[in-house]
PyMOL commands that place a pseudoatom at each C-alpha (Angstrom):
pseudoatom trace, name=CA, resn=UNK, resi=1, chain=A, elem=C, hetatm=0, pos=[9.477, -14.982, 1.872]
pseudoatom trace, name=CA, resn=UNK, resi=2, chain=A, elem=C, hetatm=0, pos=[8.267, -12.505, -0.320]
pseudoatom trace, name=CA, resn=UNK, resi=3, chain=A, elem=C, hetatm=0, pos=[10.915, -9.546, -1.952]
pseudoatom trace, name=CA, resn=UNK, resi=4, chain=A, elem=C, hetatm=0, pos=[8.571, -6.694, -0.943]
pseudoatom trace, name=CA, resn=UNK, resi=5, chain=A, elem=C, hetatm=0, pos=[8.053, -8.067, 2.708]
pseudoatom trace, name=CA, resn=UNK, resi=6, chain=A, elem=C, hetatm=0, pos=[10.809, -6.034, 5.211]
pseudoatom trace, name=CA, resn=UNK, resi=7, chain=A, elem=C, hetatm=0, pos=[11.649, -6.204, 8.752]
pseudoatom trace, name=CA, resn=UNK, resi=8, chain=A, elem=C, hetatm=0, pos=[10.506, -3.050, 10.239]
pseudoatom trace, name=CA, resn=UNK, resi=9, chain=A, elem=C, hetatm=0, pos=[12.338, -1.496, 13.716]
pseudoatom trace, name=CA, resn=UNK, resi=10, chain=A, elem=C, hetatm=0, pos=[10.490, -2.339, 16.514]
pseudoatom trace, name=CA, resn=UNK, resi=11, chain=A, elem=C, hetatm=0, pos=[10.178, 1.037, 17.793]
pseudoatom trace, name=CA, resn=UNK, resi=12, chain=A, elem=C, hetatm=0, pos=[8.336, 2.148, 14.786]
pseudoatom trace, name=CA, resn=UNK, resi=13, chain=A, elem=C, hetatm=0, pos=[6.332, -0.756, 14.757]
pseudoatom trace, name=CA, resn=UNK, resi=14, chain=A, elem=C, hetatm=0, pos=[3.563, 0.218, 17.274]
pseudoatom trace, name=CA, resn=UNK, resi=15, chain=A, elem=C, hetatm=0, pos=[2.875, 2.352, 13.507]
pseudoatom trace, name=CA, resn=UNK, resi=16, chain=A, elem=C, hetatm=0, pos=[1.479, -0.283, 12.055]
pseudoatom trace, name=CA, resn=UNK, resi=17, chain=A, elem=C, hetatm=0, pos=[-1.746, -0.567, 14.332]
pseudoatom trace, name=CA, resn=UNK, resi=18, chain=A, elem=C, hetatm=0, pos=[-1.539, 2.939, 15.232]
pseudoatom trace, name=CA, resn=UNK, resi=19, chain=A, elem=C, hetatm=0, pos=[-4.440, 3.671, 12.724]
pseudoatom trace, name=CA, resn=UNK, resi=20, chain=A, elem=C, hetatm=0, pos=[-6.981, 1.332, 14.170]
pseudoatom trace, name=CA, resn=UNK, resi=21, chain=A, elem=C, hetatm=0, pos=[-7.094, -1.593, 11.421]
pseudoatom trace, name=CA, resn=UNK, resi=22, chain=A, elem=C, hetatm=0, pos=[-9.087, -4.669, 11.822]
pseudoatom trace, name=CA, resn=UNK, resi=23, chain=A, elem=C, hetatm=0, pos=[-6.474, -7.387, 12.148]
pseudoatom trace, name=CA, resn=UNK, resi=24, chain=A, elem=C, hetatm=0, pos=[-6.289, -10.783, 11.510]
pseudoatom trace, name=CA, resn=UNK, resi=25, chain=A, elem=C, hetatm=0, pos=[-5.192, -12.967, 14.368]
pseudoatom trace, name=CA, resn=UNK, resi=26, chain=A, elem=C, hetatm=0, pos=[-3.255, -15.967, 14.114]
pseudoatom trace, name=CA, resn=UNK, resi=27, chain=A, elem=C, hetatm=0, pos=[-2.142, -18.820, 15.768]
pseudoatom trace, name=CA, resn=UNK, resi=28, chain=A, elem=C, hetatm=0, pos=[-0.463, -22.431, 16.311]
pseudoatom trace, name=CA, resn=UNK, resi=29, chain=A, elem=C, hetatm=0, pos=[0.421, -25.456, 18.450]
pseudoatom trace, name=CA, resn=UNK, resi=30, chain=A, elem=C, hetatm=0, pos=[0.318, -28.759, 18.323]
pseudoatom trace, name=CA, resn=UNK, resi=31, chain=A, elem=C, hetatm=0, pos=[-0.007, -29.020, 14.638]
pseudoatom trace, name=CA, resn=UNK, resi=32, chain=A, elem=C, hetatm=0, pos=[-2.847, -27.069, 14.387]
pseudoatom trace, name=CA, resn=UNK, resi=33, chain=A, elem=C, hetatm=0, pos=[-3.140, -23.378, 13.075]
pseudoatom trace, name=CA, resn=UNK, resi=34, chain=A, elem=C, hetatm=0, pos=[-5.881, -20.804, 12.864]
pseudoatom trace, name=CA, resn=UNK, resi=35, chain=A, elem=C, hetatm=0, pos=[-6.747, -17.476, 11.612]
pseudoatom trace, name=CA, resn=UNK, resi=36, chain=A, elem=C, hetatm=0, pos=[-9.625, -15.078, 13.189]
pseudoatom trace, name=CA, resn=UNK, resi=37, chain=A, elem=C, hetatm=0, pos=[-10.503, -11.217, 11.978]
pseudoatom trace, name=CA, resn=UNK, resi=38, chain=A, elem=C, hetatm=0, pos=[-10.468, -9.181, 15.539]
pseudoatom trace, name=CA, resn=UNK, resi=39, chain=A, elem=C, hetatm=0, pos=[-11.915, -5.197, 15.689]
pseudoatom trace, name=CA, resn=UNK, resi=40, chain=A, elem=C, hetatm=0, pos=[-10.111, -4.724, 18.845]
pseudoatom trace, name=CA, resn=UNK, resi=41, chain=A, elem=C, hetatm=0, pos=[-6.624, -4.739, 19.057]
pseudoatom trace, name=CA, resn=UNK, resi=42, chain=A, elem=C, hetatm=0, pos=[-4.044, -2.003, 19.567]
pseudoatom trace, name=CA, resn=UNK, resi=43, chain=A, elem=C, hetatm=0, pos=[-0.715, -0.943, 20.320]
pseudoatom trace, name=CA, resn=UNK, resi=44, chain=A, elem=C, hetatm=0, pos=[0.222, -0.176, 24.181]
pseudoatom trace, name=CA, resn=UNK, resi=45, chain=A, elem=C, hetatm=0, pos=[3.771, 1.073, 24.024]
pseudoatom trace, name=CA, resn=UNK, resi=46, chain=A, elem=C, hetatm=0, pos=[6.798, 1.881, 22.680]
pseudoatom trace, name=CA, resn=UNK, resi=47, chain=A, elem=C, hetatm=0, pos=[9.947, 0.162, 23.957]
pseudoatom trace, name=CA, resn=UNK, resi=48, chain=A, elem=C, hetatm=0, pos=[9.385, -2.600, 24.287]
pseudoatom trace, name=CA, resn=UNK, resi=49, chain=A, elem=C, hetatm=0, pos=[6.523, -2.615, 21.647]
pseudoatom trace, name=CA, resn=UNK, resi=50, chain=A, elem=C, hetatm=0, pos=[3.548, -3.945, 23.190]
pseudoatom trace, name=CA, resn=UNK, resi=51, chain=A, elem=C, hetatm=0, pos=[-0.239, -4.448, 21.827]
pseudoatom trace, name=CA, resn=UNK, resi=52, chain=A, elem=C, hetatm=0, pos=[-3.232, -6.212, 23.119]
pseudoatom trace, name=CA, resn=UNK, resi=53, chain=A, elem=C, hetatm=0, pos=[-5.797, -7.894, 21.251]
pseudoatom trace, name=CA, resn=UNK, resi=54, chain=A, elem=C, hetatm=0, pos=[-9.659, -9.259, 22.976]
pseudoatom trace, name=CA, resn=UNK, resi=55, chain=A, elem=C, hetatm=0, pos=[-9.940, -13.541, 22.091]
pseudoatom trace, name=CA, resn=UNK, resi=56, chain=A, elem=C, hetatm=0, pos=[-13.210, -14.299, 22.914]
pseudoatom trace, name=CA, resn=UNK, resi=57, chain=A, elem=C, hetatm=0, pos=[-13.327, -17.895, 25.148]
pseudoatom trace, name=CA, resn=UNK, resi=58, chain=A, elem=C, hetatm=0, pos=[-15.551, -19.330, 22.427]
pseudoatom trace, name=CA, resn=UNK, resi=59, chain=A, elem=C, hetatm=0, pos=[-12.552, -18.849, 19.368]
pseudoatom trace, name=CA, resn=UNK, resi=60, chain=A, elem=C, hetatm=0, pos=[-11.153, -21.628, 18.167]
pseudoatom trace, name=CA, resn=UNK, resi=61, chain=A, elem=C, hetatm=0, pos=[-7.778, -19.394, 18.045]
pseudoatom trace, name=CA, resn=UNK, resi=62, chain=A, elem=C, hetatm=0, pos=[-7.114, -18.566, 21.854]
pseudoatom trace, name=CA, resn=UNK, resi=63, chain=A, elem=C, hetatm=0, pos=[-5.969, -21.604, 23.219]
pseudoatom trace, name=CA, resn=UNK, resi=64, chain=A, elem=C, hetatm=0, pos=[-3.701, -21.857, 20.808]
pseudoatom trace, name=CA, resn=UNK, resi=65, chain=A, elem=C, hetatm=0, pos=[-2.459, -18.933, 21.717]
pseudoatom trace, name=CA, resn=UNK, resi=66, chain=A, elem=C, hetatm=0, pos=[-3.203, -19.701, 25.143]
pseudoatom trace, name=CA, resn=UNK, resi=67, chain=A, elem=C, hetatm=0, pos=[-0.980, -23.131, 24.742]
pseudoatom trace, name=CA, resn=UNK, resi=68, chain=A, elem=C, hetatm=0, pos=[1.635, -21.223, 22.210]
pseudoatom trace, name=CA, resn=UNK, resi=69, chain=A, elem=C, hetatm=0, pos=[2.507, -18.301, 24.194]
pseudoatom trace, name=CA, resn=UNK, resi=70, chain=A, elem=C, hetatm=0, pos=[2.557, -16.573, 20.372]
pseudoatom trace, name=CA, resn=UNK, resi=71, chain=A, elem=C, hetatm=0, pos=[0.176, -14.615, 18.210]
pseudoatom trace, name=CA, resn=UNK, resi=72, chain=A, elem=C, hetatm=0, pos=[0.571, -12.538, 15.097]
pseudoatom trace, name=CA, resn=UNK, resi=73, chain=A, elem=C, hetatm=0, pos=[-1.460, -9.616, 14.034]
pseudoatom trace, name=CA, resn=UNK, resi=74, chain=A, elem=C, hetatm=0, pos=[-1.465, -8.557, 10.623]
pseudoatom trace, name=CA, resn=UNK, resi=75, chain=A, elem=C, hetatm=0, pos=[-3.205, -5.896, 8.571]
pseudoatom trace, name=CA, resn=UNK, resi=76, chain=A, elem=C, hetatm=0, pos=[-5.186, -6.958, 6.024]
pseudoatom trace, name=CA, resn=UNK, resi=77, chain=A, elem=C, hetatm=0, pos=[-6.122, -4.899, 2.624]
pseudoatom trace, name=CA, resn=UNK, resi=78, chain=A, elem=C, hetatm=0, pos=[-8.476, -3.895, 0.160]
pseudoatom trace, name=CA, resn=UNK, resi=79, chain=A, elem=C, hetatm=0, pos=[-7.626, -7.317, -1.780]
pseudoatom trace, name=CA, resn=UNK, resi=80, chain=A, elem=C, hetatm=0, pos=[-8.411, -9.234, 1.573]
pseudoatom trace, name=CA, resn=UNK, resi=81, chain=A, elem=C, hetatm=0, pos=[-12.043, -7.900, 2.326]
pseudoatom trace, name=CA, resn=UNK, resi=82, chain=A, elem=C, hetatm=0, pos=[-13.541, -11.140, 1.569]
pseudoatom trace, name=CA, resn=UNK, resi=83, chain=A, elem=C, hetatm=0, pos=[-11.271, -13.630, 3.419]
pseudoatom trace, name=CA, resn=UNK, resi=84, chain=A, elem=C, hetatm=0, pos=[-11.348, -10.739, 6.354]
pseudoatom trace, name=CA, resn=UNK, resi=85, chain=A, elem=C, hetatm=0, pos=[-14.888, -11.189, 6.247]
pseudoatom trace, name=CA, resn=UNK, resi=86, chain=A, elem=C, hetatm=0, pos=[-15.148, -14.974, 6.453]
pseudoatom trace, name=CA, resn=UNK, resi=87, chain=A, elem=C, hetatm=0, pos=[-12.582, -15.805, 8.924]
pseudoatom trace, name=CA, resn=UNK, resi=88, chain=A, elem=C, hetatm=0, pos=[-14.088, -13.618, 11.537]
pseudoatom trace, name=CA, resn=UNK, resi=89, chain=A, elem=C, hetatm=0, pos=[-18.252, -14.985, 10.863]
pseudoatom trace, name=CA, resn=UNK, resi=90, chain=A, elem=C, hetatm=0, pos=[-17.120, -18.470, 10.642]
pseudoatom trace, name=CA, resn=UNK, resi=91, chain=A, elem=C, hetatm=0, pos=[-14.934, -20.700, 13.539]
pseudoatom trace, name=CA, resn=UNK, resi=92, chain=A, elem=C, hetatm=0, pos=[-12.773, -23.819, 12.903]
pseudoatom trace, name=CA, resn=UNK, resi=93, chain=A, elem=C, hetatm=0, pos=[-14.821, -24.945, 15.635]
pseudoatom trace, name=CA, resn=UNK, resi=94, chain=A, elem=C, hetatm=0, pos=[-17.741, -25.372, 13.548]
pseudoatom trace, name=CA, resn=UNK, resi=95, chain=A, elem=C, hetatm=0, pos=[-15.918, -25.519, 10.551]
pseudoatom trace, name=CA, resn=UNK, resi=96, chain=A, elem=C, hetatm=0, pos=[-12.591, -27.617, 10.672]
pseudoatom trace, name=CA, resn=UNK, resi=97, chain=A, elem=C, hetatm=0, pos=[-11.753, -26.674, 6.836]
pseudoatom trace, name=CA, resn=UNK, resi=98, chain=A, elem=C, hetatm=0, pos=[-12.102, -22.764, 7.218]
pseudoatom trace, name=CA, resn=UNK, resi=99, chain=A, elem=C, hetatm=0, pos=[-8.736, -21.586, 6.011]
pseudoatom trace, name=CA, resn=UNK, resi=100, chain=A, elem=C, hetatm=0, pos=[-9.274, -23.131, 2.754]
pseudoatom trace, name=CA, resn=UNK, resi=101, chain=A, elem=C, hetatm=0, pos=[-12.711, -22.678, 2.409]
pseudoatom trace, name=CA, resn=UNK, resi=102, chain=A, elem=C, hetatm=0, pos=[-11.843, -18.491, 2.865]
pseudoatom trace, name=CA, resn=UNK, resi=103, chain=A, elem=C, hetatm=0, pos=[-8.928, -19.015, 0.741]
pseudoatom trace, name=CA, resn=UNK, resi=104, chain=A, elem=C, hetatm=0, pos=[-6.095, -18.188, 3.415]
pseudoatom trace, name=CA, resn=UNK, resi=105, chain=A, elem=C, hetatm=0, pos=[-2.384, -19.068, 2.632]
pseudoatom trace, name=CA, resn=UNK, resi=106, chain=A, elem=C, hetatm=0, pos=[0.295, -19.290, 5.317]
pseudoatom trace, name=CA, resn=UNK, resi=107, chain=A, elem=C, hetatm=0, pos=[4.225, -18.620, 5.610]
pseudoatom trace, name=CA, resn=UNK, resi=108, chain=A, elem=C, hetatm=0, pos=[6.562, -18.755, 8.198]
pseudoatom trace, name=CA, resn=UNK, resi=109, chain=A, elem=C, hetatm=0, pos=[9.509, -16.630, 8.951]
pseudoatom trace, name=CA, resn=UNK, resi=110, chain=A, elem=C, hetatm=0, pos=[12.781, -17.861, 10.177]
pseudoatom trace, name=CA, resn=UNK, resi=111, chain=A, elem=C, hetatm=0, pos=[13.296, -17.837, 13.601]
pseudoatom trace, name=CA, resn=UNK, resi=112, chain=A, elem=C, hetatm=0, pos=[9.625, -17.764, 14.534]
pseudoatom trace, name=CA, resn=UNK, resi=113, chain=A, elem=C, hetatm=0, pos=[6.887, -20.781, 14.463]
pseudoatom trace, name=CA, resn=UNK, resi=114, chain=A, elem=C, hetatm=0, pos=[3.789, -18.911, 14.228]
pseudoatom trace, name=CA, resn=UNK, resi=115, chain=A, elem=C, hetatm=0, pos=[1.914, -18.695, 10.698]
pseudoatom trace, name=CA, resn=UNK, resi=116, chain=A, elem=C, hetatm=0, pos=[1.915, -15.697, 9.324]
pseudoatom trace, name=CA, resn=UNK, resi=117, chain=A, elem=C, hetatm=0, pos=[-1.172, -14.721, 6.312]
pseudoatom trace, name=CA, resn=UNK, resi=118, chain=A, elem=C, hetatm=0, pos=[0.034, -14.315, 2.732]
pseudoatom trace, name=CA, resn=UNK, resi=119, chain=A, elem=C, hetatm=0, pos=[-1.187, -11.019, 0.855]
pseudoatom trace, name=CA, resn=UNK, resi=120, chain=A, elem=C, hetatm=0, pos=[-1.305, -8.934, 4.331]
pseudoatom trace, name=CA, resn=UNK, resi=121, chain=A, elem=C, hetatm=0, pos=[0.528, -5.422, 4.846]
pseudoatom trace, name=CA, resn=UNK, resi=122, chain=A, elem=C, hetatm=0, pos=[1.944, -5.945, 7.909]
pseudoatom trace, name=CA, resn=UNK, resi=123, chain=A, elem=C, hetatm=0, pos=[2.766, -8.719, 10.147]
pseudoatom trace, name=CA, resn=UNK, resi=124, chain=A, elem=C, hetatm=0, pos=[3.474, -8.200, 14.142]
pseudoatom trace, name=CA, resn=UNK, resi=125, chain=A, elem=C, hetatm=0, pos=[4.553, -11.619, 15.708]
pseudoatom trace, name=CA, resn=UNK, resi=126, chain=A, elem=C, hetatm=0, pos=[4.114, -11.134, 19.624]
pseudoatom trace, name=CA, resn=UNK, resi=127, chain=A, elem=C, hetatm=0, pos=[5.101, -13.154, 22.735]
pseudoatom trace, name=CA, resn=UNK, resi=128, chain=A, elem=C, hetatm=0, pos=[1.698, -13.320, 24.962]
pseudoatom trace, name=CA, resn=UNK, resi=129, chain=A, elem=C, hetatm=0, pos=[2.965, -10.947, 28.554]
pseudoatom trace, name=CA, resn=UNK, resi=130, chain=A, elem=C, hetatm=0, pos=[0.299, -12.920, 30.814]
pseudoatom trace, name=CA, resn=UNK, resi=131, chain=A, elem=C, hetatm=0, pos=[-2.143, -11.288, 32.892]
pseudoatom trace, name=CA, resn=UNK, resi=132, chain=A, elem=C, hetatm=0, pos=[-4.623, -14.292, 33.891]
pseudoatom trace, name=CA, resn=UNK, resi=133, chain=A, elem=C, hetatm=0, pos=[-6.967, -11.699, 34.819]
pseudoatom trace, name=CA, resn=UNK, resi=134, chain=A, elem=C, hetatm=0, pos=[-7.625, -9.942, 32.207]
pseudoatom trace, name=CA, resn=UNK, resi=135, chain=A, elem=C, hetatm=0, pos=[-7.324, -12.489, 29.981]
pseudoatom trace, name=CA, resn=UNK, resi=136, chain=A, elem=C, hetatm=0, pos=[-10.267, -14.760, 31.911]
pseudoatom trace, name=CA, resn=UNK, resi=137, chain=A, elem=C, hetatm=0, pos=[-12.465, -11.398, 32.824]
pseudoatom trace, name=CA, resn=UNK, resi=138, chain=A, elem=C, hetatm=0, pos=[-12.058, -8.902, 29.575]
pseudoatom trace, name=CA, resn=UNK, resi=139, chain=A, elem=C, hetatm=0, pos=[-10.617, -11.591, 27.081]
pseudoatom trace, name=CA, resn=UNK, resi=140, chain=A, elem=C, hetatm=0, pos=[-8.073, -9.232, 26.710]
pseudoatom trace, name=CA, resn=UNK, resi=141, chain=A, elem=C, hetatm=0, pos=[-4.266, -10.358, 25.908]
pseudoatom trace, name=CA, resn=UNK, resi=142, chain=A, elem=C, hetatm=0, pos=[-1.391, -8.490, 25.705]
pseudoatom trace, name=CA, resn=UNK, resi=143, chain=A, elem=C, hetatm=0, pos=[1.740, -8.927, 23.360]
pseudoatom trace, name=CA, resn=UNK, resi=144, chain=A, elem=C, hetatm=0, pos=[5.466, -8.022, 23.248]
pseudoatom trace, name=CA, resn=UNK, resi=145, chain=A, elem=C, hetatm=0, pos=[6.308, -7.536, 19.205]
pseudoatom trace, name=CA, resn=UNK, resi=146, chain=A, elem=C, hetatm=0, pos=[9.458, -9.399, 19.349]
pseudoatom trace, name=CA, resn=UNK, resi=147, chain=A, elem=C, hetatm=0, pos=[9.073, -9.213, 15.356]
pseudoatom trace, name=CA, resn=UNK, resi=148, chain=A, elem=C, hetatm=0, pos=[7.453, -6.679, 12.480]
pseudoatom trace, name=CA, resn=UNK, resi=149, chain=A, elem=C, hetatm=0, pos=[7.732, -6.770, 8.753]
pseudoatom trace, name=CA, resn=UNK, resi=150, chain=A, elem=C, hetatm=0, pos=[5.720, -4.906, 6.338]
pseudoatom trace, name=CA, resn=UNK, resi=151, chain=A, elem=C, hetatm=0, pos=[5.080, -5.115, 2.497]
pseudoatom trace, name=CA, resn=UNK, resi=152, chain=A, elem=C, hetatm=0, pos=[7.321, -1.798, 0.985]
pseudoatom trace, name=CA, resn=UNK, resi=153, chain=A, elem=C, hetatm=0, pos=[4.580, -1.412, -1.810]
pseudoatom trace, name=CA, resn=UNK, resi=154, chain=A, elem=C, hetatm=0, pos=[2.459, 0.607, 0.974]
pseudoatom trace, name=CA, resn=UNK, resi=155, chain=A, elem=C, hetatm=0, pos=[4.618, 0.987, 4.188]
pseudoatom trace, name=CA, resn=UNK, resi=156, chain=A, elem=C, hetatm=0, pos=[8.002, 2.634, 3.394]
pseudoatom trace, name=CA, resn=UNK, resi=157, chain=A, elem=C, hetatm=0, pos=[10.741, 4.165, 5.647]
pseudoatom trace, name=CA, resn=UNK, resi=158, chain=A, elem=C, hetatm=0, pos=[9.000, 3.786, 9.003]
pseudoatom trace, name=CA, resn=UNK, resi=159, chain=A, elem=C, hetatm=0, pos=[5.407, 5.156, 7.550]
pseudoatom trace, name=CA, resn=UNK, resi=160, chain=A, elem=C, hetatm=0, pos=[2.330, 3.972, 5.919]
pseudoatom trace, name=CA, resn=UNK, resi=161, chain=A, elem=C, hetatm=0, pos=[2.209, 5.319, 2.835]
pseudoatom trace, name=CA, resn=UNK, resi=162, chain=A, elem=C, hetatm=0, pos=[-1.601, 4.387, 1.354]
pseudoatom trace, name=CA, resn=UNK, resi=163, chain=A, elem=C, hetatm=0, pos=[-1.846, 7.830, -0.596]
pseudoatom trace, name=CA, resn=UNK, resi=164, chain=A, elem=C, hetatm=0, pos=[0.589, 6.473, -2.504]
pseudoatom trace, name=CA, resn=UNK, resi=165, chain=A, elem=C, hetatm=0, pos=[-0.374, 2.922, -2.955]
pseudoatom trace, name=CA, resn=UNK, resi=166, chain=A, elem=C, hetatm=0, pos=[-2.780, 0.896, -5.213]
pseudoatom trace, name=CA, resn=UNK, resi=167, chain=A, elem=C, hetatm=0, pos=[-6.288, 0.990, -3.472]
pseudoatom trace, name=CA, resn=UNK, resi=168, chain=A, elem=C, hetatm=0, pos=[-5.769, -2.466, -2.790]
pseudoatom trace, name=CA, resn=UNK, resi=169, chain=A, elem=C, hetatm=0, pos=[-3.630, -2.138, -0.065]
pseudoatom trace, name=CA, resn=UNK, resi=170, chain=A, elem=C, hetatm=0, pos=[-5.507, 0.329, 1.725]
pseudoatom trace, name=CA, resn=UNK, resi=171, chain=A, elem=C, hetatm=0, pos=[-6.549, -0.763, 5.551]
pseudoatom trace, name=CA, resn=UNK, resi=172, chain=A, elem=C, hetatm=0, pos=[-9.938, -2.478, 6.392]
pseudoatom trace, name=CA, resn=UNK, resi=173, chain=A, elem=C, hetatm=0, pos=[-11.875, -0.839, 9.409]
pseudoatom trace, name=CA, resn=UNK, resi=174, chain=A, elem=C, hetatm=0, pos=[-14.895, -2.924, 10.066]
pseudoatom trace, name=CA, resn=UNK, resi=175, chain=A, elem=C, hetatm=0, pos=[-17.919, -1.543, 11.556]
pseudoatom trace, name=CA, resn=UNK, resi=176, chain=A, elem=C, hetatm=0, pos=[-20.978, -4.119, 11.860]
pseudoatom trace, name=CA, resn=UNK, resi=177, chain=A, elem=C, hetatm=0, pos=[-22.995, -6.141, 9.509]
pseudoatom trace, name=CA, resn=UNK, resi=178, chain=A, elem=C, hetatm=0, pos=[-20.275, -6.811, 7.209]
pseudoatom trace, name=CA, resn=UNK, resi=179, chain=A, elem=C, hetatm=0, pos=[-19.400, -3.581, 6.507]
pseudoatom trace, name=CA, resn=UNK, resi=180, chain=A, elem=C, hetatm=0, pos=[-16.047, -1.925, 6.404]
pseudoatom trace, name=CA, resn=UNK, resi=181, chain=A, elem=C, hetatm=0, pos=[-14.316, 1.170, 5.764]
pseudoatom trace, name=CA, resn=UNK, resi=182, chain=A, elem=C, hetatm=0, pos=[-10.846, 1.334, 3.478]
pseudoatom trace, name=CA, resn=UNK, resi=183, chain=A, elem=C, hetatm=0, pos=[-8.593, 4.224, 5.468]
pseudoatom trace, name=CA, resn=UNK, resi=184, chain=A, elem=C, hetatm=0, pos=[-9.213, 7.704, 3.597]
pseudoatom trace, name=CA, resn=UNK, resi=185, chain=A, elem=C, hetatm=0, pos=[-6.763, 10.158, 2.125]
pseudoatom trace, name=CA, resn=UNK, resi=186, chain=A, elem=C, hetatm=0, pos=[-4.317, 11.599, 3.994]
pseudoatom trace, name=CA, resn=UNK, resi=187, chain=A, elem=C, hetatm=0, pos=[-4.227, 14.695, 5.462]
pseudoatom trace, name=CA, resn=UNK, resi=188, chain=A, elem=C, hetatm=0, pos=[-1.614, 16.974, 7.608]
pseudoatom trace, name=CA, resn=UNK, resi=189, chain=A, elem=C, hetatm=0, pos=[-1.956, 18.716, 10.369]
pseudoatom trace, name=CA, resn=UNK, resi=190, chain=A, elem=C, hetatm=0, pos=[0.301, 22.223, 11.023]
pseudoatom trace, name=CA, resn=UNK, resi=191, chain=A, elem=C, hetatm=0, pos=[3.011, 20.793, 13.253]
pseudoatom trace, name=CA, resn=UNK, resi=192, chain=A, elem=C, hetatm=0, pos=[4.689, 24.111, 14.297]
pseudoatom trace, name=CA, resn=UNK, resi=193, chain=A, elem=C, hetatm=0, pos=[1.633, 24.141, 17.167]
pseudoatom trace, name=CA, resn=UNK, resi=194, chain=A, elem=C, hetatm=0, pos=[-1.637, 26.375, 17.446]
pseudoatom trace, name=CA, resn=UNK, resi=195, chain=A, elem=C, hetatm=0, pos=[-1.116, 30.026, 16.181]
for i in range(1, 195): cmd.bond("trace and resi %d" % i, "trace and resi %d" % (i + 1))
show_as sticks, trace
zoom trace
């Protein structure tokens, strides 16, 4: 595993999505592994840590999650437009060579089979919490983070830190079209409450 990738507490690790990235979704079983760019995904609580994601019924990823039981969301960067791009417009359905064709690299982490995407700023492996309804009439899943880590070049002591960062690791934000948004500058808010 990569020297700048760290474990990060689980009850900071709703943090990670708390800004509204586009993630990448991935997936295994049986052999078989996938990656797929999702808008919608975000975190639902605290303790335990809990997010939900929408899988369409036409991915090629959700029944491996479906059969897995396991997903990771990570937060791709600046340096990952591209591949964020292509794995979401094309499916291993129609394309069986996709990962390689959009360049994507894999790792594991020990305790966990689930792939998790190389170059990413944040991984969040989850255990699928099954709701068969809302999975079969929204497509929507949700996840118990039994794991985070984060790359310390851009998320440092429980907190993004992007001002600080090369560009390259800021967060994509996709819109439509193939069009994104990197997250802006920071800004603060007075915290001693309205005057």
């Amino acid at each position: 595993m990569d020297q700048h990738i760290k474990p990060v507490e689980l009850a900071k690790a709703y943090r990670l999505l708390n800004h509204g990235p586009t993630v990448l979704v991935s997936a295994s079983h049986g052999g078989v592994e996938n990656v797929m760019s999702a808008a919608w995904s975000c975190a639902l609580d605290f303790a335990p840590p809990k997010v939900t994601v929408v899988l369409d019924k036409a991915t090629a990823t959700r029944p491996l999650v479906e059969q897995s039981g396991y997903f990771v969301l990570q937060v791709p960067n600046m340096a990952q437009l591209q591949l964020t791009y292509d794995v979401g417009h094309t499916s291993a359905v129609d394309m069986p060579d996709k990962l390689a064709k959009a360049g994507v690299q894999l790792f594991k982490v020990e305790g966990y089979d689930v792939p998790l995407v190389v170059g990413s700023s944040a991984w969040l492996i989850c255990k699928v919490l099954p709701e068969p309804r809302n999975e079969q009439v929204y497509d929507l899943f949700i996840g118990e983070v039994v794991a985070a880590y984060a790359d310390d070049r851009v998320f440092q002591n429980g907190h993004w830190a992007f001002e600080n960062a090369d560009p390259q690791w800021r967060s994509l934000h996709y819109i439509a079209g193939g069009n994104f948004y990197a997250i802006g500058e920071a800004v603060v808010a007075d915290a001693t409450g309205a005057k």
